[in-house]
N, C-alpha and C positions, 0 to 999 in steps of 0.2 A: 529558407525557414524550415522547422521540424527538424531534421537529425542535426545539421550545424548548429543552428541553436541549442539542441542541448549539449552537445560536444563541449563549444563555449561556454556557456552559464554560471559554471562557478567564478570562473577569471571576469565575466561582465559583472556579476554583484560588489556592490561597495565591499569594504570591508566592514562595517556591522555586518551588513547580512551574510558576509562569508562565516563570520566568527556564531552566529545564531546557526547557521547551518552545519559548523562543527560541532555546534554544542549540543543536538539537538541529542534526546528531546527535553533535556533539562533545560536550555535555553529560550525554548515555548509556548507563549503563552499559554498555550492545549496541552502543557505537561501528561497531564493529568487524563486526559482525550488517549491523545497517542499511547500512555503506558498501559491501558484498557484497553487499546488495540489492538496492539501488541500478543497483549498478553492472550487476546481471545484468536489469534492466527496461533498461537504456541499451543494452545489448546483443540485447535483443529486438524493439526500435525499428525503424523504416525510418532511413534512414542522414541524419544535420544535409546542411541546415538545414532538416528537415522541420517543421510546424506541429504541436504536440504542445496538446493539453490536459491538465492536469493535476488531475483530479476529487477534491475531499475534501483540498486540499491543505496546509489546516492554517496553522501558520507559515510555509510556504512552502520549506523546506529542498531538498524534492525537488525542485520545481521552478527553482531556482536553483543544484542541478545537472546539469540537462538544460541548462538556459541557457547556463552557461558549457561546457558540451560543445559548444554552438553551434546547439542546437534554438531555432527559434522557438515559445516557450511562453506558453499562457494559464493563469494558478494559478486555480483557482473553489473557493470556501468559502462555506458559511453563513452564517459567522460573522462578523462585521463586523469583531471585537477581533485577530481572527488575520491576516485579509487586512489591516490598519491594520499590523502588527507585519511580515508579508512583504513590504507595499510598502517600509516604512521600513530592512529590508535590501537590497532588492532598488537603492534609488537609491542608501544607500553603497558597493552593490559596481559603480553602474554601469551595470547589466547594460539595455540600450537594446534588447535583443531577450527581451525579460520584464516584462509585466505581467497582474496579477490584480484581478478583479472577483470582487465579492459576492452569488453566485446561490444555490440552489436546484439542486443537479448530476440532483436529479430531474424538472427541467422548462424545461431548454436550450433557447437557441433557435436554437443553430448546425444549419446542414443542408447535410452532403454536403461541408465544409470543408477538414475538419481530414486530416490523414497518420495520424498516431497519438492515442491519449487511455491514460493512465494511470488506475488507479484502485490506490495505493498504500497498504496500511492503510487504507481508506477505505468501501467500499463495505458493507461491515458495519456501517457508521453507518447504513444510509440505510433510510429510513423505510419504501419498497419498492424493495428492491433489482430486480426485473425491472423498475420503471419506469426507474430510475437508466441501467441498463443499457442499454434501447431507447432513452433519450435519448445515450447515447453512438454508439449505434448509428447514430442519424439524426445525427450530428454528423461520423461518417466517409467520407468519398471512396471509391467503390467500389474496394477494394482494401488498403485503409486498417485499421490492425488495430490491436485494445485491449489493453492488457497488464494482466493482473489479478492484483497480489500480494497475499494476504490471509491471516488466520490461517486453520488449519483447521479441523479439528474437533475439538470439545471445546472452542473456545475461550470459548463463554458462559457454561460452568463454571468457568472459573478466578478466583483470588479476587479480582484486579486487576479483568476484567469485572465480576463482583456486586458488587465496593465502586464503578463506577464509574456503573453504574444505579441505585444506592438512595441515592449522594451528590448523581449529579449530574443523573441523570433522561438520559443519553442509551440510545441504540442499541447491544448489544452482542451479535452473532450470528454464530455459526460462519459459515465460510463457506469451504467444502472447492472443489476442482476439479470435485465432479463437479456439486454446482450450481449453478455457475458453467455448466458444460458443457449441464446442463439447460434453463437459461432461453436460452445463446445460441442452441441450435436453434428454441426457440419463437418466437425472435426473427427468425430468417432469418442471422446469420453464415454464408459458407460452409464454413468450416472451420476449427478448434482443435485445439492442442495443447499438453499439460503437461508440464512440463518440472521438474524437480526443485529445490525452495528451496535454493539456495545459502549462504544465512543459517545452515539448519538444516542444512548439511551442514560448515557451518565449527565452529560449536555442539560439534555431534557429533565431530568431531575435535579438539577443544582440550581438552585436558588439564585448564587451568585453571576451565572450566567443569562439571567433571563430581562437583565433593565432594559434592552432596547429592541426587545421584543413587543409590537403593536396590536391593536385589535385584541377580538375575541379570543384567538390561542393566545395570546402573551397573558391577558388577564388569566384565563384559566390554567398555563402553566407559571401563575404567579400566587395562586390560590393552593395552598397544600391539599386541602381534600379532591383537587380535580388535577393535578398535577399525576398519581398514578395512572390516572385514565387513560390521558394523555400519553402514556409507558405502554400503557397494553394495547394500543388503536398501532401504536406502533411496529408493535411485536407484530403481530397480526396480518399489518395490511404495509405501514411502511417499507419492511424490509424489501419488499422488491424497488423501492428506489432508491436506495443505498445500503442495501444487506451487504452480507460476506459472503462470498458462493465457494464452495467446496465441489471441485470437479474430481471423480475417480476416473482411473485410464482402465 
């Protein structure tokens, strides 16, 4: 279980879910989530054409929107079948400042390189996340900062997580801001900060996302006049269970 599992993963999924996982993120139903996510890691960046890694990168979606933003970016997967699948979009669209290799994001050999490294949806795969980590760590230019968006917490209990360990044998672990926060001090980062999911703050405001939401929050984020509220309690105090943490080296 953990790192064979992900190695596998794409080759286990049906083909639907292979073809939603090349599609993404046009293919999900979170279009709209993920490109708001997206878009606020590209905003937390040092400014193109800085050297980006992009750690856990899957199909490769994300990193072939950092690209054509005009990052110079490396994709790194485990996975042989998903890096095969993002090279093979990456030459139709082009993109001659984007290419990915098939590593281990827990034992990099870059040192001291890179501007920036992403770690999107991803770092909850890895097999030790505080090694994951200080391999990004030692991949960064002193000054050089990591952008970590990931689920928070609670997220190893949801049904999607437990169907996706006992199907497919990978990695599925909360992974909030504050330890995120924890391991970057143990690591030497000099300084973090979190900053509120924009994802979850688009979520929370869309109307069409709230019918099966129960109780006292589903009515009052179903109610317009209590629905900002409900944005700002968020701002405020949720981000620390699912923010975005911005580590400087």
């Amino acid at each position: 279980m953990g790192k064979q599992g992900e190695i596998d993963y794409f080759g286990a999924l049906s083909e639907h879910a292979q073809q939603h996982a090349i599609g993404k993120p046009f293919s999900d139903a979170q279009c709209g989530t993920l490109i708001t996510r997206i878009g606020q890691v590209m905003a937390l960046l040092p400014p193109t054409p800085a050297r980006i890694l992009d750690l856990g990168c899957g199909t490769g979606w994300t990193s072939s929107f950092l690209a054509r933003l005009g990052y110079q970016v490396v994709g790194v997967d485990i996975a042989p079948d998903m890096i095969q699948v993002a090279t093979q979009a990456k030459d139709q669209m082009g993109l001659e400042n984007l290419s990915f290799q098939v590593a281990d994001y827990e034992s990099l050999q870059e040192d001291s390189s890179v501007d920036g490294v992403v770690f999107f949806d991803s770092l909850h795969h890895a097999e030790d996340e505080m090694i994951a980590l200080e391999a990004a760590f030692s991949a960064l230019r002193p000054g050089g900062v990591c952008v970590v968006a990931e689920p928070g917490i609670g997220h190893h209990e949801t049904e999607a997580s437990l169907h996706a360990v006992e199907a497919f044998g990978v990695n599925e672990k909360e992974m909030p801001p504050t330890k995120v926060i924890r391991m970057a001090r143990n690591i030497g980062f000099s300084s973090w900060r979190v900053r509120p999911n924009h994802g979850q703050l688009l979520s929370l405001l869309n109307a069409a996302d709230l019918g099966d939401r129960k109780g006292l929050l589903g009515l009052m984020l179903r109610l317009s006049i209590t629905r900002p509220l409900i944005a700002s309690a968020l701002i405020l105090g949720g981000k620390y269970v699912s923010g975005v943490v911005v580590l400087e080296k």
